[in-house]
MARTORTI-565364 format. One record per residue: x, y, z negated of N, C-alpha, C in turn; residue in three letters. Coordinates in pm, 1 decimal, always signed. Each point is the difference from the previous one (the first is absolute). Last residue first. Example, Ala and Ser with C-alpha at 12.3 -4.5 7.8 and 13.67 -1.06 7.14 Angstrom:
MARTORTI-565364
<dofi n_xx="+1285.0" n_yy="-225.0" n_zz="-708.0" ca_xx="+82.0" ca_yy="+119.0" ca_zz="-6.0" c_xx="-77.0" c_yy="+109.0" c_zz="-73.0" aa="SER"/>
<dofi n_xx="+29.0" n_yy="-572.0" n_zz="+7.0" ca_xx="-89.0" ca_yy="+119.0" ca_zz="+0.0" c_xx="+90.0" c_yy="+120.0" c_zz="+0.0" aa="ALA"/>
//
This chain:
MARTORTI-565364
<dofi n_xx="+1829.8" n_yy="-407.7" n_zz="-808.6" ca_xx="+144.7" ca_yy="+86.2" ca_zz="+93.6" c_xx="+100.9" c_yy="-114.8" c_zz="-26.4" aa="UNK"/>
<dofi n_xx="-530.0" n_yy="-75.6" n_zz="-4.4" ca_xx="+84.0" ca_yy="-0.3" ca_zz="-82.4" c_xx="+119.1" c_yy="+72.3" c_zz="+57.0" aa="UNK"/>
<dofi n_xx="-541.7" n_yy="+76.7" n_zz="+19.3" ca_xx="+110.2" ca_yy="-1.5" ca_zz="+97.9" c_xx="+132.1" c_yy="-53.5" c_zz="-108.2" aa="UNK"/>
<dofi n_xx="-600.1" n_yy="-85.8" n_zz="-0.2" ca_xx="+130.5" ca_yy="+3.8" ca_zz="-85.8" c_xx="+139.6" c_yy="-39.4" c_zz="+102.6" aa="UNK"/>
<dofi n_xx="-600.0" n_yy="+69.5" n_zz="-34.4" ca_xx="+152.0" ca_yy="-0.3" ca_zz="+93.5" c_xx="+120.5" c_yy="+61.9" c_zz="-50.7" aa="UNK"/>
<dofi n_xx="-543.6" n_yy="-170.0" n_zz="-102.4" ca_xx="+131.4" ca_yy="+48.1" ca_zz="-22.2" c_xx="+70.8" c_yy="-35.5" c_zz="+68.5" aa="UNK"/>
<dofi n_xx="-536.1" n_yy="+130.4" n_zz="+61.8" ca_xx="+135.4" ca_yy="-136.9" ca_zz="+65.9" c_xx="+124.5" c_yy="+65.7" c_zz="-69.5" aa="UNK"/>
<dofi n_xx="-574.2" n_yy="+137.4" n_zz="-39.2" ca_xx="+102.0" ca_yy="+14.6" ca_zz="-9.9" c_xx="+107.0" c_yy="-100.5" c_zz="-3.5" aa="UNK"/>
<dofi n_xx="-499.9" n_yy="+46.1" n_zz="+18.1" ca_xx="+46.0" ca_yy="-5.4" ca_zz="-152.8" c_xx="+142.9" c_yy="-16.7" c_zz="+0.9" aa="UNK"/>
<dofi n_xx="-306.6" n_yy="+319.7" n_zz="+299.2" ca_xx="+29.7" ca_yy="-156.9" ca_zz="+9.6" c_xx="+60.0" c_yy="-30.6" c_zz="-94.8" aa="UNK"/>
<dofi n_xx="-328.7" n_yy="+399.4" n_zz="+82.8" ca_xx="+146.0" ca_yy="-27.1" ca_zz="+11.3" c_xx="+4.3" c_yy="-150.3" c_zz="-37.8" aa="UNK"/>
<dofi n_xx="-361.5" n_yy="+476.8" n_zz="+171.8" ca_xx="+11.5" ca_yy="-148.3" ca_zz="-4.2" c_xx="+139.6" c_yy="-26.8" c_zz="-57.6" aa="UNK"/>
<dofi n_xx="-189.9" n_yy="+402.4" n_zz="+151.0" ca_xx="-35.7" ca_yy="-3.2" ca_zz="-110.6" c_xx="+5.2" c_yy="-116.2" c_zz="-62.6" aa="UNK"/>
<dofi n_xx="+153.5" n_yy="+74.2" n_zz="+489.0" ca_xx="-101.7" ca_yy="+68.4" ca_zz="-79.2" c_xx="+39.4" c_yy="-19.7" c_zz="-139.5" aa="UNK"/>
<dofi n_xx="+220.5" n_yy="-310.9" n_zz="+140.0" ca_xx="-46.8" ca_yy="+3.3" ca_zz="+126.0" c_xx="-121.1" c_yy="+100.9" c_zz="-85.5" aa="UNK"/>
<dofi n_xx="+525.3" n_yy="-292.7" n_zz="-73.9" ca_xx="-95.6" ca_yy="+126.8" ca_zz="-59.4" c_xx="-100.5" c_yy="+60.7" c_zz="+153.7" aa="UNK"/>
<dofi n_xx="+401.4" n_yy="-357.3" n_zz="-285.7" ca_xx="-64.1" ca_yy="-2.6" ca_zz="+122.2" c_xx="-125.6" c_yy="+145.3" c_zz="+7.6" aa="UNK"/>
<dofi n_xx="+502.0" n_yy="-136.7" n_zz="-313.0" ca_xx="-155.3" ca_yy="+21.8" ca_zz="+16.9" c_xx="-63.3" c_yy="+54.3" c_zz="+115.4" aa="UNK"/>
<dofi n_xx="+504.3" n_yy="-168.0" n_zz="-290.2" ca_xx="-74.5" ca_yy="+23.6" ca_zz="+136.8" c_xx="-151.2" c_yy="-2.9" c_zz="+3.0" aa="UNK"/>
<dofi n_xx="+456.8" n_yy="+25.1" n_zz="-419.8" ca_xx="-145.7" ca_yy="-27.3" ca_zz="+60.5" c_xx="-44.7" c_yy="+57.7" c_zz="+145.0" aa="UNK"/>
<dofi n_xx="+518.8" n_yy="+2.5" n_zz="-102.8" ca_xx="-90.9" ca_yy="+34.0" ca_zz="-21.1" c_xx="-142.6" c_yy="-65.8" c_zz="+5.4" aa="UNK"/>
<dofi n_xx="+555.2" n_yy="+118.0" n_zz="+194.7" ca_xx="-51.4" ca_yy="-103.0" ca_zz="-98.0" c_xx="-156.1" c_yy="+77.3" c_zz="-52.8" aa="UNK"/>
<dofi n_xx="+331.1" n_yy="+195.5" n_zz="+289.2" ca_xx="-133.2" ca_yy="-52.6" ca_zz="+63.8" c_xx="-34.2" c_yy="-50.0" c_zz="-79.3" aa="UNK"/>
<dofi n_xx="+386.6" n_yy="+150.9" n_zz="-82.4" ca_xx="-31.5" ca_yy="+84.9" ca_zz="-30.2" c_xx="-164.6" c_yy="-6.3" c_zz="+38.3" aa="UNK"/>
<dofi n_xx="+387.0" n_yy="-294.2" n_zz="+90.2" ca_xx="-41.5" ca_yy="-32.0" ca_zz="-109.8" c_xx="-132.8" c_yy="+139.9" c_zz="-83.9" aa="UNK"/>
<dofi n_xx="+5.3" n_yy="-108.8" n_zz="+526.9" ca_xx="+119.2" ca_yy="-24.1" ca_zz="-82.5" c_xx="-9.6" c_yy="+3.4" c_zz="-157.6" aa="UNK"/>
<dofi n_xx="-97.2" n_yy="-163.3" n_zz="+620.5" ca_xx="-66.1" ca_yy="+27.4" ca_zz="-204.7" c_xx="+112.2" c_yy="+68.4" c_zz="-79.0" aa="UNK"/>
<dofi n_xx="-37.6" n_yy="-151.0" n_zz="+534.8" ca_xx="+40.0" ca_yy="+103.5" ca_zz="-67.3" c_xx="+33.6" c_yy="+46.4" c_zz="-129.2" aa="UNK"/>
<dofi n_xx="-410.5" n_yy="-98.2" n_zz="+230.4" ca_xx="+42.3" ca_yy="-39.2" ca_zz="+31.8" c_xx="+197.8" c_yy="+31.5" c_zz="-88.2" aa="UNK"/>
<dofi n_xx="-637.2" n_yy="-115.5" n_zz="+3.5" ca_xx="+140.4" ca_yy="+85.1" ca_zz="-61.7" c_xx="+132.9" c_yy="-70.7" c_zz="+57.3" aa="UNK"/>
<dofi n_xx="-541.7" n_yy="-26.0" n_zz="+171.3" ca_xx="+123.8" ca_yy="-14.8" ca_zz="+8.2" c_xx="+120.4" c_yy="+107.8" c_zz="-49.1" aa="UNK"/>
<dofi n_xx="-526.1" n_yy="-104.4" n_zz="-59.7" ca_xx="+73.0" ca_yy="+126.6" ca_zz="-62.6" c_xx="+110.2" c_yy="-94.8" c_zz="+26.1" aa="UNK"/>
<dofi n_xx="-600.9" n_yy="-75.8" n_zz="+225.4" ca_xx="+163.9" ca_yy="-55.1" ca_zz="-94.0" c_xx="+96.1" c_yy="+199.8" c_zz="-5.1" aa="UNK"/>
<dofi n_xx="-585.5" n_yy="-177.8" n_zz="+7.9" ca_xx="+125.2" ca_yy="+108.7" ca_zz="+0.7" c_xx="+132.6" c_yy="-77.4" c_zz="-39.2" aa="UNK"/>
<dofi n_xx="-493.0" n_yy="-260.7" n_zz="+207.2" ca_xx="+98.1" ca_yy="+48.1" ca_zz="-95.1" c_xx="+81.7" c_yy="+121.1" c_zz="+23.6" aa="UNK"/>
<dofi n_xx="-412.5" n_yy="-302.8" n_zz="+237.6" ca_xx="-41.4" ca_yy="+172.5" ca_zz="-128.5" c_xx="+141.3" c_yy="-24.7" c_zz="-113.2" aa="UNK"/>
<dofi n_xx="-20.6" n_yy="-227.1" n_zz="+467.2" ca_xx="+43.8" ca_yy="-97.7" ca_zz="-113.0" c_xx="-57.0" c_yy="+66.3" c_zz="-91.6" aa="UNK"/>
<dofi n_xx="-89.8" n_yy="+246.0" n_zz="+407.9" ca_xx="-16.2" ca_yy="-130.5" ca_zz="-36.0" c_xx="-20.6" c_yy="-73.5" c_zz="-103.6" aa="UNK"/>
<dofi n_xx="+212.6" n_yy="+393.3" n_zz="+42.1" ca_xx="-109.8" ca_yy="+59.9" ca_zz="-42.2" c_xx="-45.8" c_yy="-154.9" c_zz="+26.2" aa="UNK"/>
<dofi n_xx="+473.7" n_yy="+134.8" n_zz="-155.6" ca_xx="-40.6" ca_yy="-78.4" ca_zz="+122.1" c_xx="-175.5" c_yy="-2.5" c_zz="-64.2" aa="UNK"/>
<dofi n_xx="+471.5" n_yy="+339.6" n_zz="-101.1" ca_xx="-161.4" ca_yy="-25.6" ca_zz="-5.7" c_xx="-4.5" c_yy="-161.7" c_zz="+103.6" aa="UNK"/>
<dofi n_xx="+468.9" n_yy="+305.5" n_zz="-251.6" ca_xx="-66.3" ca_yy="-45.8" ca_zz="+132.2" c_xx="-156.6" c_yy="-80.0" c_zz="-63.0" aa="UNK"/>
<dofi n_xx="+446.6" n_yy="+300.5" n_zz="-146.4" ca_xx="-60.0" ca_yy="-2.6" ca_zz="-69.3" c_xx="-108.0" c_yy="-71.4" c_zz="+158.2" aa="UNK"/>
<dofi n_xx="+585.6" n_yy="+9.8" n_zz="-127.6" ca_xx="-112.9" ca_yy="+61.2" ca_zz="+52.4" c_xx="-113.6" c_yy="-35.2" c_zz="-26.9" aa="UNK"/>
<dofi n_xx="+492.3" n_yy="+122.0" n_zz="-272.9" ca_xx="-71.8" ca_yy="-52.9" ca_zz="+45.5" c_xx="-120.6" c_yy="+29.6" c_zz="+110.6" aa="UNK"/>
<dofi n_xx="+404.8" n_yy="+187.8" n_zz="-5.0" ca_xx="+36.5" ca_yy="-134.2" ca_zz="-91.1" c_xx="-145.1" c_yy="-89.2" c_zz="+27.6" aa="UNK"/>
<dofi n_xx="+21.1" n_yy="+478.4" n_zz="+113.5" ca_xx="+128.8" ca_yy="-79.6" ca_zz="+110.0" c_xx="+3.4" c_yy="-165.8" c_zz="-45.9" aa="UNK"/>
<dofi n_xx="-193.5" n_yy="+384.8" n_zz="-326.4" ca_xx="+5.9" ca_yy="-11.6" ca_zz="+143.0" c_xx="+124.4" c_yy="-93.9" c_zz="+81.9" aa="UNK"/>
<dofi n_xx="-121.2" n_yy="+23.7" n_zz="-534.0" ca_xx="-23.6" ca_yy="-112.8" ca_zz="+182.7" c_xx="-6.8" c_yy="+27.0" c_zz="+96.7" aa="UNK"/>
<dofi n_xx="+53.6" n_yy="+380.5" n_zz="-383.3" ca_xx="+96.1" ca_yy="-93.2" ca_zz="+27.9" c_xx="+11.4" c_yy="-129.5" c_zz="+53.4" aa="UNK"/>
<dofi n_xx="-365.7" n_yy="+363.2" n_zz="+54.9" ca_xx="+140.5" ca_yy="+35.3" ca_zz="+60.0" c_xx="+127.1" c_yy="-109.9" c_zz="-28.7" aa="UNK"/>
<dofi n_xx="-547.7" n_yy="-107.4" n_zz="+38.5" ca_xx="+73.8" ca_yy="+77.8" ca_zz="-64.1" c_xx="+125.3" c_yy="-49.1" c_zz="+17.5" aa="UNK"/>
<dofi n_xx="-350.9" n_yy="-44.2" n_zz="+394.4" ca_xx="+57.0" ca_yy="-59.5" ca_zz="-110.9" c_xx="+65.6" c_yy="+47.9" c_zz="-113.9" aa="UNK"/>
<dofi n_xx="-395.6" n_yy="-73.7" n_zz="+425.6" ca_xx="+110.1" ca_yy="+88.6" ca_zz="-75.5" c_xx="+52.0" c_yy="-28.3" c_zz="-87.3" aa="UNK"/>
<dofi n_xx="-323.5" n_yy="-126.4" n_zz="+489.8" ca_xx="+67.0" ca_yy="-48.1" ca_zz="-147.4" c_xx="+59.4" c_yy="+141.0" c_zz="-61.6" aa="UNK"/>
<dofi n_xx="-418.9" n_yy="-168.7" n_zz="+378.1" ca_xx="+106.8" ca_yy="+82.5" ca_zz="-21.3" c_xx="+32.6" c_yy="-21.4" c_zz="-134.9" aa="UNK"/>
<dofi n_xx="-328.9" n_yy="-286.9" n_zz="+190.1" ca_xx="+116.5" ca_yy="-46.4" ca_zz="+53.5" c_xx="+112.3" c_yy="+121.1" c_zz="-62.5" aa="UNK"/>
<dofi n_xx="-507.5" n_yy="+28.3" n_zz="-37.6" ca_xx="+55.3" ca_yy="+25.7" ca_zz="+174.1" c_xx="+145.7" c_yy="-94.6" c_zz="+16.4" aa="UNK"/>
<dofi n_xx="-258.9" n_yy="+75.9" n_zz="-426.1" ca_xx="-14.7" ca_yy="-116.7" ca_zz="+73.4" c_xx="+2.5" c_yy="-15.5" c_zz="+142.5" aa="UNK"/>
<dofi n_xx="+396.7" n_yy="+153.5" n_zz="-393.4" ca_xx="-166.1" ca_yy="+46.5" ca_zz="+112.4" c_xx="-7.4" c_yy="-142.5" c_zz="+15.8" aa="UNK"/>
<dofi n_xx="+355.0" n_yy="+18.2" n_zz="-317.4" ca_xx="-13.7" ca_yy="+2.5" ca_zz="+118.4" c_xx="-137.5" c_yy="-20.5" c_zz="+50.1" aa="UNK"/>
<dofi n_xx="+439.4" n_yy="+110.0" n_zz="-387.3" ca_xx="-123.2" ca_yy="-11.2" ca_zz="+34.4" c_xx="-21.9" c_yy="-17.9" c_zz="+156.6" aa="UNK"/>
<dofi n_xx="+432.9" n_yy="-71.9" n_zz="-487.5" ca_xx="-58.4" ca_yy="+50.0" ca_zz="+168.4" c_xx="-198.8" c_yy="-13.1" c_zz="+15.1" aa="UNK"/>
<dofi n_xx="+251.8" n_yy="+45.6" n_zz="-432.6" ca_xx="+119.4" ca_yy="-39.9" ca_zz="+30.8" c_xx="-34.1" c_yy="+18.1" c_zz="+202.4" aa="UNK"/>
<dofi n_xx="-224.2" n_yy="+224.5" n_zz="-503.6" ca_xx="+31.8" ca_yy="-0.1" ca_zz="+107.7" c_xx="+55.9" c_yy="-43.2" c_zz="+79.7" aa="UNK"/>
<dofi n_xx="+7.2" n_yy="-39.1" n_zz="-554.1" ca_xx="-27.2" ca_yy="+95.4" ca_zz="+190.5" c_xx="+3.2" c_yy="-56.3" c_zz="+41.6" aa="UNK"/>
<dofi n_xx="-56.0" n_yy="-16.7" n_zz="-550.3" ca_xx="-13.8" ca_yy="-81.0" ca_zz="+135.6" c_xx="+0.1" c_yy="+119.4" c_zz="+84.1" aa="UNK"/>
<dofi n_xx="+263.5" n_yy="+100.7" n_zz="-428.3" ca_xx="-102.6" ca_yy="+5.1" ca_zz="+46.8" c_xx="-31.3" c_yy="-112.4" c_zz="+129.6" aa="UNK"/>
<dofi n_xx="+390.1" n_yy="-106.8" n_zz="-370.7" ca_xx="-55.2" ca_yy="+96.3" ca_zz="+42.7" c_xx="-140.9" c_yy="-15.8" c_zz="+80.3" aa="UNK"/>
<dofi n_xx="+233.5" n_yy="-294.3" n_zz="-311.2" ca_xx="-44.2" ca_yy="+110.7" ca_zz="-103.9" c_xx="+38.6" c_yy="+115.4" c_zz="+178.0" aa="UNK"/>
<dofi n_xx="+55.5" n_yy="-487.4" n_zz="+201.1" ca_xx="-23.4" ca_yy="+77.1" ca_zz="-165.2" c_xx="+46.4" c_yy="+116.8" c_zz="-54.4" aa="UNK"/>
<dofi n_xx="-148.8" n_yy="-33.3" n_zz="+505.2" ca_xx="+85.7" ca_yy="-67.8" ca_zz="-48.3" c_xx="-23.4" c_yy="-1.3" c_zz="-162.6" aa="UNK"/>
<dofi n_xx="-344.1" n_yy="-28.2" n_zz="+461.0" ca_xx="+32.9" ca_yy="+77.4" ca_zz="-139.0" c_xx="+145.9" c_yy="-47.9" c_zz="-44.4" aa="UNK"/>
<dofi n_xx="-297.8" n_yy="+82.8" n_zz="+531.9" ca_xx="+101.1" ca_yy="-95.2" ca_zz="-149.6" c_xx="-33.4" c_yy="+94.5" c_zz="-106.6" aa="UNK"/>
<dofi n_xx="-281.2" n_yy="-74.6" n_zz="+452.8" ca_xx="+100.9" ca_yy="+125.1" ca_zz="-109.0" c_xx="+43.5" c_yy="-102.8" c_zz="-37.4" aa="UNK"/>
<dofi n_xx="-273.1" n_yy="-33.2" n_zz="+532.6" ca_xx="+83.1" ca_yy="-63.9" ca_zz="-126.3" c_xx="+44.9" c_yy="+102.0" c_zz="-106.5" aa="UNK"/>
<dofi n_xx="-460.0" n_yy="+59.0" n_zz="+360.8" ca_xx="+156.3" ca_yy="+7.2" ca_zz="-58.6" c_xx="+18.0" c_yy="-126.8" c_zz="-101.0" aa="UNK"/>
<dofi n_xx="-397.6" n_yy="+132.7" n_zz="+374.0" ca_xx="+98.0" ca_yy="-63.2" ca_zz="-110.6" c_xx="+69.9" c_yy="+79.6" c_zz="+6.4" aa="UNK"/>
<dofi n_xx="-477.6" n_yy="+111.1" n_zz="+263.3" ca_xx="+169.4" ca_yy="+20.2" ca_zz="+2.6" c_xx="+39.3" c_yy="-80.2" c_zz="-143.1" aa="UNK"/>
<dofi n_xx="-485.1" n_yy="-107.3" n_zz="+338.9" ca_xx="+15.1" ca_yy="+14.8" ca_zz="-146.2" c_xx="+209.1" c_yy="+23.6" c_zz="+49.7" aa="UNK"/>
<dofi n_xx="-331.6" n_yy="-192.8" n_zz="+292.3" ca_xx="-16.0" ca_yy="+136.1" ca_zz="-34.4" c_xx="+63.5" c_yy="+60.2" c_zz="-112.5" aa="UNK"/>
<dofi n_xx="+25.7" n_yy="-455.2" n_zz="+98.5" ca_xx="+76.5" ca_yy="+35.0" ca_zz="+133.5" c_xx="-3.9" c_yy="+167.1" c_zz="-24.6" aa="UNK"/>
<dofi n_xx="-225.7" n_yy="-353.0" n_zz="-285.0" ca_xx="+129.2" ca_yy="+58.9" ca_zz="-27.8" c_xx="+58.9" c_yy="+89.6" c_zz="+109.6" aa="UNK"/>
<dofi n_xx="-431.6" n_yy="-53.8" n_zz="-301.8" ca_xx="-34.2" ca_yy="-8.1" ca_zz="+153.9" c_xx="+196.7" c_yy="+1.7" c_zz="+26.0" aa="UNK"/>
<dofi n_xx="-105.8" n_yy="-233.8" n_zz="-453.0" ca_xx="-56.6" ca_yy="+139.5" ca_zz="+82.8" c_xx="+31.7" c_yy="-3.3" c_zz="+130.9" aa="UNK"/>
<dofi n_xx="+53.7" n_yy="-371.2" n_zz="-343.6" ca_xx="-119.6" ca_yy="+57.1" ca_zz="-44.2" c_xx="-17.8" c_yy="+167.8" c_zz="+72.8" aa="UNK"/>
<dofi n_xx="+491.9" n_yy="-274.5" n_zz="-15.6" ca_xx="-148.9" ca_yy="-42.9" ca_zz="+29.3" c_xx="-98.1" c_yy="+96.4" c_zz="-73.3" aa="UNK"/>
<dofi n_xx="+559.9" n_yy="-52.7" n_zz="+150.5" ca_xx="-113.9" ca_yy="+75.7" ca_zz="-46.6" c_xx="-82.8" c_yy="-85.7" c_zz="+49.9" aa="UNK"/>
<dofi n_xx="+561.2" n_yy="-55.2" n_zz="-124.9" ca_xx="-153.9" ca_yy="-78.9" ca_zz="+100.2" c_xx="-118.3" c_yy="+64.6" c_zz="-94.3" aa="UNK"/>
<dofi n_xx="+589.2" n_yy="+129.1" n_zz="+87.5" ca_xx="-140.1" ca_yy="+10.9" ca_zz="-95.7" c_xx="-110.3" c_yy="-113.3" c_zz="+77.2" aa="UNK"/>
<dofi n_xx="+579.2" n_yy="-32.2" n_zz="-18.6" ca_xx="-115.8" ca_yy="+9.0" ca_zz="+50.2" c_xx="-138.9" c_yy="+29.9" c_zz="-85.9" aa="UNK"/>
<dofi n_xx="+620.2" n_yy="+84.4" n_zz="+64.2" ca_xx="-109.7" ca_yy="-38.1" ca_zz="-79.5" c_xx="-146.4" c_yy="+9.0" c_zz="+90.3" aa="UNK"/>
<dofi n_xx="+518.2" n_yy="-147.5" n_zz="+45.6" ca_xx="-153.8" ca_yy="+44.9" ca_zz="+57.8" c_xx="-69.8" c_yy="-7.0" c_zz="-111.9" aa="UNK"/>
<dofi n_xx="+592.9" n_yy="+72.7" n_zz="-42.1" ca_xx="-122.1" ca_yy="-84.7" ca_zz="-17.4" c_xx="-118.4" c_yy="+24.3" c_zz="+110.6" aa="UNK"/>
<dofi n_xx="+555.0" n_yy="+18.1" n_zz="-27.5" ca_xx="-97.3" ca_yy="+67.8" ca_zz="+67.9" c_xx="-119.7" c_yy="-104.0" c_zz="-65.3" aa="UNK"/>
<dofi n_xx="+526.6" n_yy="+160.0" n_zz="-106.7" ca_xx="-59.8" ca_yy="-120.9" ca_zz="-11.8" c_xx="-129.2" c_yy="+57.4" c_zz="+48.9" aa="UNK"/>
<dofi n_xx="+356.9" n_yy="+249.9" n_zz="-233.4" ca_xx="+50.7" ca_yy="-22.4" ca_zz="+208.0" c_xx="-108.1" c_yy="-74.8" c_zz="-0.4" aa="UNK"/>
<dofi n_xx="+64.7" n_yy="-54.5" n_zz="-502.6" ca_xx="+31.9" ca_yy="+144.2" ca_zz="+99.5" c_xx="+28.3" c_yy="-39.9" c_zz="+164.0" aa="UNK"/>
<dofi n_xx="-224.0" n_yy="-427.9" n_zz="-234.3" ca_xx="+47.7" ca_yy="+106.5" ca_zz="-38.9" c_xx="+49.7" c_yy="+159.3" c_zz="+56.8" aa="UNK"/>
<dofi n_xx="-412.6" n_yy="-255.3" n_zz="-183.6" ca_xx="+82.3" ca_yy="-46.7" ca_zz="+140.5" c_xx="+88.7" c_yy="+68.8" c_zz="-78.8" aa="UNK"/>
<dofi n_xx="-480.0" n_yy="-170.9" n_zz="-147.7" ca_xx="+96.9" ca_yy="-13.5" ca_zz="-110.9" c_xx="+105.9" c_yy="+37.7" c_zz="+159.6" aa="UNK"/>
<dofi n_xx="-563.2" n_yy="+103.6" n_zz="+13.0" ca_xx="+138.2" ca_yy="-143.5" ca_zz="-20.7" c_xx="+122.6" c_yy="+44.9" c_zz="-21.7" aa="UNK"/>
<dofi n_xx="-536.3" n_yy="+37.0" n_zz="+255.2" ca_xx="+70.0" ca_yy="+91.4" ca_zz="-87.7" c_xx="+104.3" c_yy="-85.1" c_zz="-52.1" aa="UNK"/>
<dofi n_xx="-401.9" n_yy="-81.6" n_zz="+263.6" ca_xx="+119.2" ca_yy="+17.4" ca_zz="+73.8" c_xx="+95.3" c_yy="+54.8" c_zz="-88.1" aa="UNK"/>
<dofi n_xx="-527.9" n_yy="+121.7" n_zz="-42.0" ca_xx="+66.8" ca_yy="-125.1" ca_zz="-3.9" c_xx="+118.0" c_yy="+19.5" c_zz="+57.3" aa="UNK"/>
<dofi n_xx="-510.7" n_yy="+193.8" n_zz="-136.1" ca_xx="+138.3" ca_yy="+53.4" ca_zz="+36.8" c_xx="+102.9" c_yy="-152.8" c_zz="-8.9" aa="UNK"/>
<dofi n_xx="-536.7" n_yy="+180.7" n_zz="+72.3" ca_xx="+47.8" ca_yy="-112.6" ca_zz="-83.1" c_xx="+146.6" c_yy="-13.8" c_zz="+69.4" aa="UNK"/>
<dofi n_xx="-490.8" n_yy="+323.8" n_zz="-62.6" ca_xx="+113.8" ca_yy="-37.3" ca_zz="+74.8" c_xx="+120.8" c_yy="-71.2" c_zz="-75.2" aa="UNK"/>
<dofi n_xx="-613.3" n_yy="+108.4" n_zz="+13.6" ca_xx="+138.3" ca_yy="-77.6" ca_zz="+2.7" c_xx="+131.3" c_yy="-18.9" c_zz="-10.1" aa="UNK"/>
<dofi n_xx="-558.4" n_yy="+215.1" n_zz="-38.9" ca_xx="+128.6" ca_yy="+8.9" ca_zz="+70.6" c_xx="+106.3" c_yy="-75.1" c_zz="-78.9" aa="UNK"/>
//
């Protein structure tokens, strides 16, 4: 397995990135993602997820900001942030099972 994170970049506060995963080596359409972050010196979470029905969720401070979308075709997961702010700044990691992607910085400036 695979997943290979990308889209990550330097904006500033108000400023909207994509980030995108691209999976290979599993069946993808069956299989739920997520995105976490990490910021420095705290823990990685959780940032959104989404079935392979399509149903999402997100932790409480993106709701509304960002959304979390599948295209089972292409076998990618994108993460439209919208909104940003300096408090988003962080490593991004693609995550499928027990899988993680070697992660997209995203750096909010204010």
């Amino acid at each position: 397995v695979q997943l290979q994170a990308s889209g990550g970049g330097l904006v500033q506060a108000g400023g909207s990135l994509r980030l995108s995963c691209a999976a290979s080596g599993i069946n993808f359409s069956i299989n739920d993602f997520g995105w976490y972050r990490q910021a420095p010196g705290k823990q990685r979470e959780l940032v959104a997820a989404i079935s392979s029905g399509g149903g999402t969720n997100y932790a409480d401070p993106v709701k509304g900001r960002f959304t979390i979308s599948r295209d089972n075709a292409r076998r990618r997961v994108y993460l439209q942030m919208n909104s940003l702010k300096p408090g988003d700044t962080a490593a991004y990691y693609c995550n499928v099972g027990r899988m993680w992607g070697q992660g997209t910085l995203v750096t909010v400036s204010s």
